[in-house]
N, C-alpha and C positions, 0 to 999 in steps of 0.2 A: 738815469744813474750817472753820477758826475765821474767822471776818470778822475784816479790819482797820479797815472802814468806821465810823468815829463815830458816836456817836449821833445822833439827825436829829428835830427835833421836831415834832411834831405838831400842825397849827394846824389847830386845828376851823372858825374864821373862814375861812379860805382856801380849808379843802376846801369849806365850804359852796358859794361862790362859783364854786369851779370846778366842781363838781359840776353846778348847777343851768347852769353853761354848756353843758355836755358835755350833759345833759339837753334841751335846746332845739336844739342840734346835730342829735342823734342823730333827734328827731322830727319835723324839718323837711329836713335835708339826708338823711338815710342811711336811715329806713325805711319811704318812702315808691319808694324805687328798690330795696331789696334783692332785689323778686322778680327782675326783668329783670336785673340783675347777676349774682345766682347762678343766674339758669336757664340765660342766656349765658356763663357763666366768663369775663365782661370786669374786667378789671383795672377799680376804679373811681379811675380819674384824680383826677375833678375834688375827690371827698369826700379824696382823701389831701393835696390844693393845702389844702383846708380847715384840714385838721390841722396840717397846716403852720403855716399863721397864728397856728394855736390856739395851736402851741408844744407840741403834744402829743412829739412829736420828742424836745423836750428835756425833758421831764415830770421825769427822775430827775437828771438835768447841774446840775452846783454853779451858782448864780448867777455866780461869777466867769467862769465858761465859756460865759454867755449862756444861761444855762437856766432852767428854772423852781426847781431844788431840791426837788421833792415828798418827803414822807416815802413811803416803801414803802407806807405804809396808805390812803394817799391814793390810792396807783398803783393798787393793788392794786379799790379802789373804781369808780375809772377803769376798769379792763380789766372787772368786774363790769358794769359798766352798758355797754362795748361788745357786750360779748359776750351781753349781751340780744335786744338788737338783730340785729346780724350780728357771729358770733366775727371772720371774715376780718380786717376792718378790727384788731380787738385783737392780731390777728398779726404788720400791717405796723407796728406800732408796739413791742410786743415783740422781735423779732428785730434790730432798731435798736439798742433800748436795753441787749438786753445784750452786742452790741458794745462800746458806748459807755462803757457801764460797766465793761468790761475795761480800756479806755484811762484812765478816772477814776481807778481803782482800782492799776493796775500799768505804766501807760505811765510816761515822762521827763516831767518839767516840760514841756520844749520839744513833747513828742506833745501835750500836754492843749492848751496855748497853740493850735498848727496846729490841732488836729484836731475838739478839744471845742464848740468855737461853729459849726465846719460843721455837725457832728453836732446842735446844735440847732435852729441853723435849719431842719435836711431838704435844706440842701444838698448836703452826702454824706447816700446813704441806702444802707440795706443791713441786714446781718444777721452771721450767724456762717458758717463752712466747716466745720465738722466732720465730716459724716457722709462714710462712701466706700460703695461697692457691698459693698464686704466688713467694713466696721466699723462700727459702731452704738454699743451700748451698749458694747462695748471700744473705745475711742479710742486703745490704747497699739497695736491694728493699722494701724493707718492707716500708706499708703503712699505719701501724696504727699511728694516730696524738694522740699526747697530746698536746692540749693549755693553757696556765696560765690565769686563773681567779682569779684572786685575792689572797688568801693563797690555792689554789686547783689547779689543774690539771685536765683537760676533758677531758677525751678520748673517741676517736670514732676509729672503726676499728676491724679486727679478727683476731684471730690466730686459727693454725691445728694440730694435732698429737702436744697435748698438755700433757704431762703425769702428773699424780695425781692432774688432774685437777677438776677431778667430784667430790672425797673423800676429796681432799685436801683443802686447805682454806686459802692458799697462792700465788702469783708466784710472783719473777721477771722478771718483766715484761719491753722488749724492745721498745721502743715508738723514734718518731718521734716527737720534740719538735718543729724542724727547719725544716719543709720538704725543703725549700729551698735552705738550705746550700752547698756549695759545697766547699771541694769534701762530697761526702754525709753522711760519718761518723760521720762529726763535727754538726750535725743535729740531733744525738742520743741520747739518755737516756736514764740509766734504774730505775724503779718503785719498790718500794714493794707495790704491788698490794692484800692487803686484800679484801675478797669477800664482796660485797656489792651490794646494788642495781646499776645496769646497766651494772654488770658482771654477763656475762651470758653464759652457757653451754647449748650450741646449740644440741649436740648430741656424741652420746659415740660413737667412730670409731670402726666397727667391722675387724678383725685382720684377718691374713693368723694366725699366731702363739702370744705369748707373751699375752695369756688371763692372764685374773683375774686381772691383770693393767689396771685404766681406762686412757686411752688417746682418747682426745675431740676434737671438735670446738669448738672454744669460738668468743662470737661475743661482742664486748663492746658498748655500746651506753648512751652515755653523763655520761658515769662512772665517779666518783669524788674522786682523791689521793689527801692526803692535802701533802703541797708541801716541808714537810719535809719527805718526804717519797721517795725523790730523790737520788738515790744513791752517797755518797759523797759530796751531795749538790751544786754541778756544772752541768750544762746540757753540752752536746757536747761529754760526756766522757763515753754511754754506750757500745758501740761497743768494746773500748778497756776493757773494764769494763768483757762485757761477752766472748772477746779472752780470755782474762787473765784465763777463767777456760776450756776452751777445753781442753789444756794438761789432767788435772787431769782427765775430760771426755773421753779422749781418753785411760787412762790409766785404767779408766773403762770399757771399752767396749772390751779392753783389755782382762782383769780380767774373764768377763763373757763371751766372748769365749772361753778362755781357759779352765774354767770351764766346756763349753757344747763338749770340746775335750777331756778331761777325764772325764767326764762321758760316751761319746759315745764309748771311748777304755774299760773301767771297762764295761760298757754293752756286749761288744763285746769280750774281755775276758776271762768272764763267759759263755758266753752263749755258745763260739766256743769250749769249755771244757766240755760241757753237751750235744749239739747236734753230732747226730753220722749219717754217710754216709758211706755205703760201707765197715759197721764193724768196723768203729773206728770212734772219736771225730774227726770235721771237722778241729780242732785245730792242729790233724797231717800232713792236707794236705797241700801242700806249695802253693798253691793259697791260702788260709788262713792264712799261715804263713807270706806271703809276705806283704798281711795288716796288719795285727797286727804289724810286724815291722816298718812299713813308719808310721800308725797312732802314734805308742807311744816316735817316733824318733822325731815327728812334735809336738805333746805334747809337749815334752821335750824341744824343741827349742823354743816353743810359749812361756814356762814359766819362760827360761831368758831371753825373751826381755821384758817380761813382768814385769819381777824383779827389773830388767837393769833401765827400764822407771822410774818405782817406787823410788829407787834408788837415780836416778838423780834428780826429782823433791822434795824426802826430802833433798838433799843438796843445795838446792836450785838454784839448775843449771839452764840453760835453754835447755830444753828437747823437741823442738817439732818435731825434728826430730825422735828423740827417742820413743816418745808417739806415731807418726803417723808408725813407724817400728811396735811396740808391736800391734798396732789397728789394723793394714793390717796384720800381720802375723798369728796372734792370733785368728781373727774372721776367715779366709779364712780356719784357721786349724781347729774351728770348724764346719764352714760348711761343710770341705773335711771328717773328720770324722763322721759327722752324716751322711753323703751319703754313709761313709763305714759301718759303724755298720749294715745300714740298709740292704746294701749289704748281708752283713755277716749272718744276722736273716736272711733272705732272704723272703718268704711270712709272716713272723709272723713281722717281722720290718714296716708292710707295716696296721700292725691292731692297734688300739688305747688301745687296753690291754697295751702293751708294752711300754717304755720308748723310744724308739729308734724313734717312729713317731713324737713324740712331743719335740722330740733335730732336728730332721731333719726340725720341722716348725718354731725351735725360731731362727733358724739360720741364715736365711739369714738378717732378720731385720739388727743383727750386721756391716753386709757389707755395708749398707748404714748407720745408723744411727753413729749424732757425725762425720761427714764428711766422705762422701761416699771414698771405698775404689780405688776408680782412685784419687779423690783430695790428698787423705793420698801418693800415690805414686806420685805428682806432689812437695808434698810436700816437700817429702824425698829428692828428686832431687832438689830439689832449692837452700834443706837447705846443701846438698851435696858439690855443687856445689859452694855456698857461703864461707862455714868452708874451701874450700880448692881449692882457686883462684891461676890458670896459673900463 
C-alpha cells in the first residue's frame, strides 16, 4: 500500500532532546516500579499521567493538531528505548497512535479539528477494533455490522485482544456497514468509537507476558455512533483506511523487538562479566563468547532495518516491504536473544528476580502480533517478486 503521508524531516537536535528526556523518564519513573507492576498485572496509572505531560500521546500528530510532529525515526527510537525498559508502556502509546494516525491520514477536516488535539493530549485514549474471535490476520471476515439509522450508526458484534481498551475511552473501530458487499472490503468502515452505553468490555485477557496493558473482549450491542463519526465520511473505505497504517505498525513492532534484543544482550553482557565458573568470568569462555557475538551482530542488523524502514516511510515512500523485513527480523531477534540471555544467566534467567524471564515472556507476542511473522515473509516475497519482474 503506497503512503500518501509527506515527507517529514528529520531533526537530529530535537530527537536529541527528546531522547535524553524519555531517557531520565524511564529511569526514574518506570524502572524502578516495573517488577511490582508486572508481577501484579496493575495497569500503571500514574507512569501513563506522565506520558501524558510528556506529549508522548501526540509523538506522530501534525503540530497544527496540538502534537509534537516527530519523524517516524524518532518514534521508532522512542518505542526502542521504552521497550528496553518495559515493552507494556510502548503498547499504550502505539495502539493510540495508530488510531490517530488513521484520523491524520483519512478523516474530514472537521474529524482532525474535533478529534486530533484530544488525541494529543491523552484526553481520548485508546487504540484500534480490529481483531474478532474469528478474524485475525483476515480482516475481510469480520462480523461486526453497523447499520444507518438515521444520523447514527448501530452496532452489534465483538472484538478480541483489544489493546487500551479497559483504560481507554476511545477506538477505531472497524465495522461492517455492507456485510453484503462483494468483493468484501467494499463492505467496510471505520468508526471513532467513543465509549458509551452498549460498549462494553466483556473481560480483561489474561497474558503469557506484556502485563500491565489491558487488552480485552469487547462485545457491542445496539451501540450508537452518530454518523459523522465515519471516517472520511464515505463508507466502503475502512479496510484501506486501516492498511494504510500497518506500515507504521509494523515499524513498531519493529522498534520493540529491537528494544527486547538490547536489552537481553546489556542483561547478558553484564551479567556474563560478574558470573565466574572455573575461576574466571563466564564471559572468557568461548561458548559465551560465541553468543555474545551472534546476539550483538543481530542487534545490530535488527536496528538498520529498523532505521531503514523508519527512513522510508518519512519520505514518504512505500515501504511495506521494508516494514514487513524490520518486523520479522527484528521481533525473531528479540525472541533469539531472550532465549540466549536466559541461556547465559542459566538458573537465575529462569527466576522472576531477574529481567531476563520477563524479555523471554514479552517476546513471542511480537511474532505474531501486527501480522504474524510467516504473513511478513509472504509478504516480502510478493513485494520481491513484484519490484523486480522476469
Amino acid at each position: 500500500m503506497t503512503t500518501s503521508t509527506p515527507p517529514i524531516a528529520h531533526d537530529p537536535e530535537q530527537e536529541g532532546l527528546i531522547l535524553d528526556m524519555l531517557d531520565r523518564f524511564l529511569a526514574v519513573e518506570v524502572k524502578p516500579h516495573v517488577h511490582r507492576l508486572e508481577h501484579d498485572d496493575v495497569y500503571p496509572a500514574d507512569i501513563v499521567e506522565k506520558m501524558r505531560e510528556m506529549g508522548l500521546f501526540g509523538c506522530l500528530i501534525a503540530p497544527e493538531y496540538g502534537g509534537l510532529g516527530l519523524s517516524t525515526t524518532t518514534y521508532a527510537k522512542i518505542i526502542e528505548r521504552m521497550s528496553r525498559v518495559w515493552m507494556s508502556i510502548s503498547g499504550i502509546v502505539n495502539s493510540h497512535l495508530i488510531m490517530a494516525m488513521a484520523v491524520q491520514r483519512a478523516g474530514t477536516e472537521a474529524q482532525k479539528r474535533e478529534f486530533l488535539p484530544r488525541f494529543a493530549t491523552g484526553e481520548l485514549r485508546g487504540g484500534v477494533g480490529l481483531t474478532e474471535p474469528d478474524a485475525g490476520t483476515d480482516l475481510q471476515a469480520i462480523r461486526t455490522v453497523a447499520r444507518r439509522e438515521g444520523d447514527h450508526y448501530v452496532v452489534n458484534g465483538s472484538k478480541m485482544w483489544i489493546t487500551n481498551s479497559m483504560y481507554g475511552n476511545c477506538l477505531a473501530l472497524l465495522v461492517k456497514t455492507d456485510p453484503k458487499a462483494e468483493p468484501r472490503h467494499k463492505g467496510m468502515s471505520l468508526l471513532i468509537a467513543e465509549k458509551g452505553e452498549g460498549f462494553i468490555v466483556s473481560k480483561k485477557l489474561e497474558k503469557l507476558g506484556y502485563k500491565g496493558i489491558d487488552t480485552c473482549a469487547l462485545s457491542f450491542e445496539n451501540y450508537r455512533v452518530p454518523a459523522d463519526r465515519l471516517v472520511g465520511g464515505v463508507e466502503g473505505k475502512g479496510l484501506q483506511q486501516v492498511l494504510g497504517g500497518l506500515e507504521l505498525g509494523r515499524i513498531n513492532v519493529a522498534a520493540r523487538g529491537l528494544g527486547i534484543a538490547q536489552a537481553a544482550l546489556e542483561e547478558a553482557v553484564a551479567y556474563a562479566q560478574v558470573r565466574k565458573t572455573f575461576g574466571k568470568p563466564i564471559a572468557e569462555h568461548q561458548a559465551i563468547q560465541l553468543k555474545l557475538g551472534e546476539m550483538a551482530t543481530r542487534t545490530q542488523a535488527a536496528r538498520l532495518l529498523v532505521y531503514a524502514a523508519a527512513e522510508a516511510f518519512d519520505r514518504g515512500e512505500r515501504c511495506d516491504m521494508e516494514a514487513g523485513m524490520a518486523k520479522y527480523f527484528a521481533t525473531e531477534a528479540g525472541q533469539e536473544n531472550a532465549l540466549e540471555a536466559m541461556r547465559i544467566f542459566g538458573g537465575y534467567g529462569y527466576s522472576k528476580e531477574y529481567n531476563v524471564e520477563r524479555l523471554y515472556r514479552d517476546a513471542p507476542l511480537l511474532l505474531i502480533g501486527e501480522g504474524t511473522n510467516e504473513l511478513q515473509r509472504m509478504i516480502i516475497a510478493k513485494q520481491l517478486i513484484e519490484r523486480n519482474p522476469a
